[in-house]
VEXDO-386413 format. One record per residue (C-alpha): residue number from 1; x, y, z. Coordinates in nm, 2 decimals. Example, Ala and Ser with C-alpha at 12.3 -4.5 7.8 and 13.67 -1.06 7.14 Angstrom:
REM residues 2
  num    east   north      up
    1    1.23   -0.45    0.78
    2    1.37   -0.11    0.71
//
This chain:
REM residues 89
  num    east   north      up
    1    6.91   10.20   13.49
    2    6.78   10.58   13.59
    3    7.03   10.78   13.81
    4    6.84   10.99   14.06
    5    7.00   11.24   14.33
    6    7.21   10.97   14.53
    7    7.03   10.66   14.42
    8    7.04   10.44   14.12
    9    6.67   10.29   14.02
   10    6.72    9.98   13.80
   11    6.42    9.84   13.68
   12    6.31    9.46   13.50
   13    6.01    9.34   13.36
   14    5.91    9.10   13.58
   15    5.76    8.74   13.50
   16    5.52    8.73   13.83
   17    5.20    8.92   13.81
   18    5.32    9.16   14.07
   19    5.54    9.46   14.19
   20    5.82    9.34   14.41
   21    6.13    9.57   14.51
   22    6.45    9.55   14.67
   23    6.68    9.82   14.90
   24    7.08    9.83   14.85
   25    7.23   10.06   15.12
   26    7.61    9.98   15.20
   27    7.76   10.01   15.56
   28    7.92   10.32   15.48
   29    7.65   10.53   15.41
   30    7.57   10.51   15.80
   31    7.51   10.37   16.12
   32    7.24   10.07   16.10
   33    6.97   10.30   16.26
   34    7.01   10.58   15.94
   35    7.05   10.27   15.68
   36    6.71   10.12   15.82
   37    6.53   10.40   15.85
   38    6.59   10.49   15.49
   39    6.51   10.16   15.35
   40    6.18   10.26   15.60
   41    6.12   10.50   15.42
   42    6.14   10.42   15.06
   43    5.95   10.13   15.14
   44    5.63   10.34   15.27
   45    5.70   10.53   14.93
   46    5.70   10.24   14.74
   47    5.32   10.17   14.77
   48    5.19   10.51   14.68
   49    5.48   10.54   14.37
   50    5.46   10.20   14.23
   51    5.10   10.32   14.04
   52    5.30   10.52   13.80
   53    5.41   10.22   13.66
   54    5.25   10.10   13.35
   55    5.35    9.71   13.36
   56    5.44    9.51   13.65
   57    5.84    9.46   13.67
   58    6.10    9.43   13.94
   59    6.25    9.71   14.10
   60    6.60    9.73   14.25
   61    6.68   10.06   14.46
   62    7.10   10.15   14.54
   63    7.21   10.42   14.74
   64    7.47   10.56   14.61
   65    7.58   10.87   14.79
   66    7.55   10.88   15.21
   67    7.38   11.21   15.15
   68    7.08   11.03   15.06
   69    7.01   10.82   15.36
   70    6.98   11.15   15.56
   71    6.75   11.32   15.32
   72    6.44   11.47   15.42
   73    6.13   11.24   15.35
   74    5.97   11.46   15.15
   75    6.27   11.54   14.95
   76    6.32   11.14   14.85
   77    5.97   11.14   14.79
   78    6.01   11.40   14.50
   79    6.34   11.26   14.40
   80    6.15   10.86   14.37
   81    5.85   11.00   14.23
   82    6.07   11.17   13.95
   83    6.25   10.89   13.87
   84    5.93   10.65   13.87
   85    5.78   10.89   13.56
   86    6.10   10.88   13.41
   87    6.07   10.46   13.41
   88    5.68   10.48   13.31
   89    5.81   10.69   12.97
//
């Protein structure tokens, strides 16, 4: 598990030859419009991040503070790509 600025990253090997990823964002971190457009958002990331990663594995993203679903894209882009070369050490 990897802590980031509002989010928690947890990452598995995974058994399938491929990246796959899922969103976590609770009702209370915002209407449904915010909580979409954040999962949106970290899925357009997701694409252009994921190449950091040396193996394939599983990816599980949580948002953790309500903060984070407003957050300027490029903002959760610095704070993803951050934690992605903290998982590729």
């Amino acid at each position: 598990m990897l802590r980031l600025r509002g989010l928690a990253v947890y990452c598995l090997r995974s058994v399938a030859s491929g990246y796959r990823m899922g969103i976590v964002v609770s009702r209370r971190m915002g209407c449904a419009v915010e909580r979409n457009k954040f999962k949106r958002r970290v899925r357009n990331l997701f694409g252009s991040i994921v190449t950091l990663l040396p193996n394939p594995c599983d990816i599980l993203v949580v948002a953790k503070h309500p903060s984070v679903v407003q957050m300027q894209f490029a903002d959760l882009k610095k704070n993803l790509e951050d934690g992605f070369y903290k998982l590729a050490e």
